[in-house]
LUMSE-890953 format. One record per atom (N, C-alpha, C): residue in one letter; y, z, x. Coordinates in steps of 0.1 Angstrom, whole numbers, plus 5000, padded with zeros to 4 digits. Layout:
residues N
AYZX
...
//
This chain:
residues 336
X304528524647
X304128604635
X305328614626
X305328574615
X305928554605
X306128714596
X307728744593
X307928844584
X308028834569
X308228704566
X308328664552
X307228614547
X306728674538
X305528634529
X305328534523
X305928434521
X305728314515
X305828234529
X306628244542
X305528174550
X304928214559
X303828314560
X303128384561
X301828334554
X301828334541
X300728244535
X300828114540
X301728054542
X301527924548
X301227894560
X301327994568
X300927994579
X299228024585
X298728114576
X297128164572
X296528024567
X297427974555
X296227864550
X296427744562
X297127684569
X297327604585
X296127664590
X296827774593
X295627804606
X293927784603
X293827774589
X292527784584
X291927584582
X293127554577
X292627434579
X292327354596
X293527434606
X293327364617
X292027424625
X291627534620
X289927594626
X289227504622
X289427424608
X288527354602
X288127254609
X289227154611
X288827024613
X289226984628
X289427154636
X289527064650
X287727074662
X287727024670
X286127024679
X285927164683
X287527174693
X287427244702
X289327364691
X288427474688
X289427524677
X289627664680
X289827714689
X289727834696
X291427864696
X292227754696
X293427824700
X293927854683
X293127734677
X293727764659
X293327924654
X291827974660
X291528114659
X292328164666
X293228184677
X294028294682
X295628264670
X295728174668
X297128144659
X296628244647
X295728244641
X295228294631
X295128474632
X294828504638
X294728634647
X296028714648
X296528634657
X297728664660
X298828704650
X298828594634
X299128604624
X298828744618
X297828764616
X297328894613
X297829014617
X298229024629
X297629144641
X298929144648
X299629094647
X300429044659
X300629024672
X301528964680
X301628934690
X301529074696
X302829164698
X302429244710
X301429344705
X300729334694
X299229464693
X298329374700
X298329254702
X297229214706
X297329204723
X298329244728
X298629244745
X297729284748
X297129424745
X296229494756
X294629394752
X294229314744
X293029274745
X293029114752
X294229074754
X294328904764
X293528924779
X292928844780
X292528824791
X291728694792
X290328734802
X289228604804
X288728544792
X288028684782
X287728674770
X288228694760
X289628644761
X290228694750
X289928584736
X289628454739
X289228384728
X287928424718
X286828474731
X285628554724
X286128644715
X286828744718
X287528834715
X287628814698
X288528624699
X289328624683
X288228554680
X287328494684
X285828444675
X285328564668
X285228664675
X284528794669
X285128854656
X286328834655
X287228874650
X287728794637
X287428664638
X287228594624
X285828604621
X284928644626
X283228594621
X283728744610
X283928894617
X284429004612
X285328994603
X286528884598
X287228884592
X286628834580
X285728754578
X284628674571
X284428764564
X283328814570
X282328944566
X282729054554
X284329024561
X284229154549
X285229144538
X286129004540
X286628994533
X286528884523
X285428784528
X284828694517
X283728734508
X283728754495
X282328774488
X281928694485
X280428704490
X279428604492
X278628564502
X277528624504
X276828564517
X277228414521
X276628334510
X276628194505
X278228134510
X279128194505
X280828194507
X280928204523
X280528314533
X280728334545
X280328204550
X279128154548
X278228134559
X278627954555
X279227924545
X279727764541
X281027804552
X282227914549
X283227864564
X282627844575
X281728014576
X281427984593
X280727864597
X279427804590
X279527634598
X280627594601
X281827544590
X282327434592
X283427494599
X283427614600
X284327634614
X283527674626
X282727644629
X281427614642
X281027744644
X281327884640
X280827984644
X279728034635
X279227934630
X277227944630
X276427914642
X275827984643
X274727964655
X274127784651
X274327704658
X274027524658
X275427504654
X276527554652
X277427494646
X278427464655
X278827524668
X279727524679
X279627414686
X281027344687
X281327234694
X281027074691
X280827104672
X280426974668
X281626934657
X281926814657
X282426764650
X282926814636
X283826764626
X283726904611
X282726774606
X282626664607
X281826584596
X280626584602
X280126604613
X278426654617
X278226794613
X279326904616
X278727004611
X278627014594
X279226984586
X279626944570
X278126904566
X278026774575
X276326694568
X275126794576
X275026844583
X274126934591
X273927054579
X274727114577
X274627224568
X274327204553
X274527074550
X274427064535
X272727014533
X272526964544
X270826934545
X269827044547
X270827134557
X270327294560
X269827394547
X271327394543
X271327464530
X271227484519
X271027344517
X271227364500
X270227454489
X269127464498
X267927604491
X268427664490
X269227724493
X269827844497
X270927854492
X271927734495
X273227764480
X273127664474
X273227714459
X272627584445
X274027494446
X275227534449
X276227424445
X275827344456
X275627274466
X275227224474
X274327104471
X274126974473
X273326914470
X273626794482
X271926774486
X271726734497
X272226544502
X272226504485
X272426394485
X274026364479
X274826434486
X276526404488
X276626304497
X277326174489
X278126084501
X278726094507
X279626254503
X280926274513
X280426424516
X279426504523
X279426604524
X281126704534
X281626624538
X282526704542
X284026694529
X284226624523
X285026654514
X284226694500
X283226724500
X282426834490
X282626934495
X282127004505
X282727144511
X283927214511
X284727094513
X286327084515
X286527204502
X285727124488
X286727184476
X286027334475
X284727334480
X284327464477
X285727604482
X285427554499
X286127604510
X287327614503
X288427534500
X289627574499
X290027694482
X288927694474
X288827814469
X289127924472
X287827934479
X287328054490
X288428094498
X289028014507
X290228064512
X292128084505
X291228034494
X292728054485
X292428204482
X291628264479
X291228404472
X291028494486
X290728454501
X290728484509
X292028544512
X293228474514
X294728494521
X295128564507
X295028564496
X295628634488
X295228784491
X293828844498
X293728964499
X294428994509
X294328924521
X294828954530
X296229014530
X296928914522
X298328944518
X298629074517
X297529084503
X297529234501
X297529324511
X296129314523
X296629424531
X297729434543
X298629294546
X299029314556
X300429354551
X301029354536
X302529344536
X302329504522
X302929584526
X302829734521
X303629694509
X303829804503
X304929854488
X306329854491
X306529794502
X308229744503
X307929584508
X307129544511
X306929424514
X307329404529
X307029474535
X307229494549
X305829444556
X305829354568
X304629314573
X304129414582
X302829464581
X302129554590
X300729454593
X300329544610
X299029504614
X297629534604
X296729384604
X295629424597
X294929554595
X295129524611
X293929674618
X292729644622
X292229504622
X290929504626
X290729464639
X291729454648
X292129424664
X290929544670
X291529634667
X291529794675
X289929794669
X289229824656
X288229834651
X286729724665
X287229594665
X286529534670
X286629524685
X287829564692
X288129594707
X286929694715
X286729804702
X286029904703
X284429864709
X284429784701
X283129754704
X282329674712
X283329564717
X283329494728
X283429564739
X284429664740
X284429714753
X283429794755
X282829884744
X281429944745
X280629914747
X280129794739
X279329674751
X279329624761
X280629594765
X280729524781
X282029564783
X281429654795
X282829744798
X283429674809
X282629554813
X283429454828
X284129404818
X284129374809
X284929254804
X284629194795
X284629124783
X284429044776
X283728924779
X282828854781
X282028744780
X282928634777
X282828524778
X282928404776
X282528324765
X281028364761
X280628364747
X279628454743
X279328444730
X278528554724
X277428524714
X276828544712
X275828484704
X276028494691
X276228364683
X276628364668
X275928424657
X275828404650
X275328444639
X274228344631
X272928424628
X272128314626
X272328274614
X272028154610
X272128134594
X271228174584
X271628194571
X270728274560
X269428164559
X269728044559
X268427934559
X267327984571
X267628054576
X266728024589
X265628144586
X266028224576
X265228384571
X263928324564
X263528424565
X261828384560
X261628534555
X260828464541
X260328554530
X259128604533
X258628714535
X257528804541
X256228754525
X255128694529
X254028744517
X254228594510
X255528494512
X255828354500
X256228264512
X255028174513
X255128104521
X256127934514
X256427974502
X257227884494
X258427904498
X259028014497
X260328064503
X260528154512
X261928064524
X261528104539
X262828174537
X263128274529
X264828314529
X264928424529
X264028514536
X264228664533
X264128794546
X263128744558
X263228784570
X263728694579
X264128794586
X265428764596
X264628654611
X264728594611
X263928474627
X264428534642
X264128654645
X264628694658
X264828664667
X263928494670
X264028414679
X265328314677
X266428364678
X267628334672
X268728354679
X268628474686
X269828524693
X271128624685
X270228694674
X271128754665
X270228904660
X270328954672
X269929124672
X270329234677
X269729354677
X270329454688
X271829494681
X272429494698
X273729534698
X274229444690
X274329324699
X274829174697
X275229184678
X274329184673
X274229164656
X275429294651
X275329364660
X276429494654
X277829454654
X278029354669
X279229294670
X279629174665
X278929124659
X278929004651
X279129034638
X279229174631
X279429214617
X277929214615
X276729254618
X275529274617
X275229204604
X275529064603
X275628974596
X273928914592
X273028894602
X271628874598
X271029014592
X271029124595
X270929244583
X271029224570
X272529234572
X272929204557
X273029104550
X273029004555
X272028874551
X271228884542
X270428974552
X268529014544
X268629134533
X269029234536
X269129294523
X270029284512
X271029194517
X271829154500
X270429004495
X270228964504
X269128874499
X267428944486
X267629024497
X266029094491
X266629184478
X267729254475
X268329294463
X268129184452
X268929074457
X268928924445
X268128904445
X266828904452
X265428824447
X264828944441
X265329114440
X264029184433
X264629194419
X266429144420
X266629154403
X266129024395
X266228914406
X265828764396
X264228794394
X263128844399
X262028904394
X262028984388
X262729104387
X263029224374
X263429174364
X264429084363
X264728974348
X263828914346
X263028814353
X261828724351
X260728814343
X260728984350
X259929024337
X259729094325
X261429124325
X261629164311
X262029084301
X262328894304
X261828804297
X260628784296
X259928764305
X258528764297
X257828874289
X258028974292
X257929124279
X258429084268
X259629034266
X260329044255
X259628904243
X259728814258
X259028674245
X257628714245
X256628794248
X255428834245
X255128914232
X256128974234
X256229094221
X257029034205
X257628924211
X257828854199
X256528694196
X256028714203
X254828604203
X253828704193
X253628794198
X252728904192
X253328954175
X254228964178
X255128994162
X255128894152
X254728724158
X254928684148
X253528634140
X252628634155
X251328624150
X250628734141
X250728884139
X250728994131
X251528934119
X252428924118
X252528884102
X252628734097
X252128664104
X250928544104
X250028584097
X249628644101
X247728714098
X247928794084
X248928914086
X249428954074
X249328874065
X250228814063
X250428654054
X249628634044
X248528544054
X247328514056
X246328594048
X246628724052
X245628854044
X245928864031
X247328854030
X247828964015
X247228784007
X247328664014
X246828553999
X245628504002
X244828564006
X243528564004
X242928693996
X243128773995
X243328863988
X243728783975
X244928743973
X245128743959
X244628593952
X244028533962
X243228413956
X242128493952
X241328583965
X239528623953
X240128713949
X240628763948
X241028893938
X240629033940
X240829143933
X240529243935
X239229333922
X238229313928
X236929403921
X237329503917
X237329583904
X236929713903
X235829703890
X235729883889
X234229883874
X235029953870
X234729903854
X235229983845
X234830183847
X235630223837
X236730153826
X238030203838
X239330103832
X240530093840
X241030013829
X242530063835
X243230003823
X244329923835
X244729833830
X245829793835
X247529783831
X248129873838
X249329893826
X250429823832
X251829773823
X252829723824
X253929793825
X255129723831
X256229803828
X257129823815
X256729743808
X257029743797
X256529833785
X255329873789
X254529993779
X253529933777
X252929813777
X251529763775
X250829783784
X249629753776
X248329783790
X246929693787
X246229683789
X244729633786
X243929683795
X243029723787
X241329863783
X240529763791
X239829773804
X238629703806
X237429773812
X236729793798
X235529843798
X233829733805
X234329653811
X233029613820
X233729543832
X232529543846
X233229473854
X234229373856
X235229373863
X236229283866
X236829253876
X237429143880
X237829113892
X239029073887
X240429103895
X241829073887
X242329003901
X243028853893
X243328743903
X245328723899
X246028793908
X247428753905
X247828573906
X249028583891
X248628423896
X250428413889
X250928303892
X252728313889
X253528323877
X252328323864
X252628383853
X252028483849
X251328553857
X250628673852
X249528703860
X248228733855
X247428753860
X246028753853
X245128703863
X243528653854
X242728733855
X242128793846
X240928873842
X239728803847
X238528823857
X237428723853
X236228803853
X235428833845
X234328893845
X233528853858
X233128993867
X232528973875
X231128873875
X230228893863
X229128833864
X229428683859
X230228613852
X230928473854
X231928453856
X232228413868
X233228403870
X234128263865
X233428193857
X233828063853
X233928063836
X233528163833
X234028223818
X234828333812
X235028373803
X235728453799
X237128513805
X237828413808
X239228463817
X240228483802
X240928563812
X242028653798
X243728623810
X244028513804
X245628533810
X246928653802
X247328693813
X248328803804
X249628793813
X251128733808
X252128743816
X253028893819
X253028833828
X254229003839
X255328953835
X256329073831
X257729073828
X258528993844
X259428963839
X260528903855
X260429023862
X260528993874
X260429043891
X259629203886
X258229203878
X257629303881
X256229253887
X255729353888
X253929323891
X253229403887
X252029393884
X251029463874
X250529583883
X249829643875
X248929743885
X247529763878
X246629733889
X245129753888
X244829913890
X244130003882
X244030143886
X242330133884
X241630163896
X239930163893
X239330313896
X238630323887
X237930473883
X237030463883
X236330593885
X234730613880
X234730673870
X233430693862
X233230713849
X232830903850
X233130953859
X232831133860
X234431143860
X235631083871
X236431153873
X237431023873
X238331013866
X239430943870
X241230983864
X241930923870
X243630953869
X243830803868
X243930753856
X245330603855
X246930663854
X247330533867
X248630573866
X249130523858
X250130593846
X251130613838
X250330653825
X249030693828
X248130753817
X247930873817
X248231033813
X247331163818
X246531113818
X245831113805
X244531143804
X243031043797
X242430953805
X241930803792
X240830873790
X240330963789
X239130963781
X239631083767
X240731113768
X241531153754
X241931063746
X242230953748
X242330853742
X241330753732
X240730773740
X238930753735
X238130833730
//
């Protein structure tokens, strides 16, 4: 165990590469461990099972300090502590998982020539942002190396479960591919496959990893449906907005093609102080120099053009002959 922090990190990112790429990688998990935790805190848990022990203990190291379902479960294949992943090769387990997964994580794509040096670049991210936290917790405000602390946390629990002793092995962790979506027979990613070997106790000691699996899963699928329908709200209501003043449009120039009916008498007044007296029916047609008078009963005779001043518009005011008000007139039958 290293007291200097610069090789310290060097020693974390080794260990992580030699879990990677060896068959049989149990001793690179205790070097790893050990790093962490140290040599004599870890005395009291050596024994039969003491390698179980540091399996448990990176799956838990995972868990809580990588973010990302997707992030965990790309190391744990390719360091064999996925349930199908133990005891296989890194370039069978690398191509196994990329054929497995890729529904499931979008960077992934099934037709990589090199699926193990595709993973490679994800993974060495991931564990670059990994050992940097760690750093954080294992070296204090004087730069002094202290134990993680997750030894004692996970000892707990093993021995609570098996108070002879630790096991030999333990049942891994199922993978998120293997979940099935309750009601969507399209997508199989959301209930947990019990027939798996990842429940009970067992799943508690494992970082209850297929749980939370499922409910960080079922979160992400109820927001990508919650967005899916406040996009479609939003482009409906603007589909609807534009067809309304479409129609609008539509209305106000049909309108000013037939024109507007009234019966005399009405005057039509300007902004300028003029007006014109129309004492028999009329229909008034706005047009871009003015506006056309046409006698209701021909409409193909007697038209009267009269131009509108710049940027005004005329006004039609129609009355009956007992009671009327023209606007900008008191009173038209004083006039008369």
């Amino acid at each position: 165990m290293a007291n200097d922090p610069d090789e310290t990190a060097t020693n974390l990112k080794d260990s992580l590469k030699d879990i990677r790429k060896l068959k049989n990688n149990r001793d690179a998990i205790a070097n790893l461990v050990e790093e962490l935790e140290g040599m004599d805190n870890l005395s009291p848990f050596r024994g039969e099972g003491y390698h179980t022990f540091c399996e448990v203990y990176l799956i838990r190291l995972l868990r809580k300090y990588v973010y990302g379902v997707e992030n965990q479960e790309m190391l744990l294949a390719v360091y064999g502590l996925l349930e199908g992943y133990k005891g296989k090769r890194i370039g069978e387990r690398c191509q196994e998982y990329v054929k497995a997964a890729y529904q499931f994580d979008k960077r992934i794509d099934p037709n990589w020539d090199d699926p193990n040096g595709s993973l490679k670049y994800y993974e060495e991210s991931i564990n670059k942002k990994l050992i940097k936290k760690l750093m954080a917790e294992i070296f204090d405000g004087e730069n002094q190396k202290i134990p993680l602390g997750l030894a004692e946390e996970i000892n707990k629990e093993l021995s609570r479960k098996f108070p002879g002793g630790f096991p030999k092995e333990l049942p891994l962790p199922a993978p998120q591919y293997l979940l099935k979506e309750v009601g969507d027979p399209k997508n199989k990613r959301a209930e947990i496959n019990t027939g798996h070997g990842n429940s009970g106790k067992d799943g508690e000691i494992m970082g209850k990893s297929a749980e939370d699996s499922r409910k960080r899963f079922s979160k992400r699928h109820i927001r990508k449906k919650f967005a899916v329908i406040i996009i479609t709200i939003v482009l409906v209501a603007i589909f609807a907005f534009i067809i309304f003043y479409d129609r609008l449009d539509k209305s106000a120039e049909e309108q000013s093609a037939n024109g507007s009916a009234f019966q005399p008498p009405a005057r039509i007044n300007y902004p300028d102080g003029t007006y014109i007296d129309v004492y028999e029916p009329m229909k008034i047609i706005n047009a871009e120099d003015g506006i056309i008078l046409v006698p209701i009963s021909d409409d193909d005779q007697s038209m009267e053009t009269r131009p509108l001043s710049d940027e005004t518009n005329s006004e039609a005011v129609s009355n009956s002959e007992d009671n009327f008000d023209l606007k900008g007139v008191n009173e038209y039958e004083k006039n008369h």
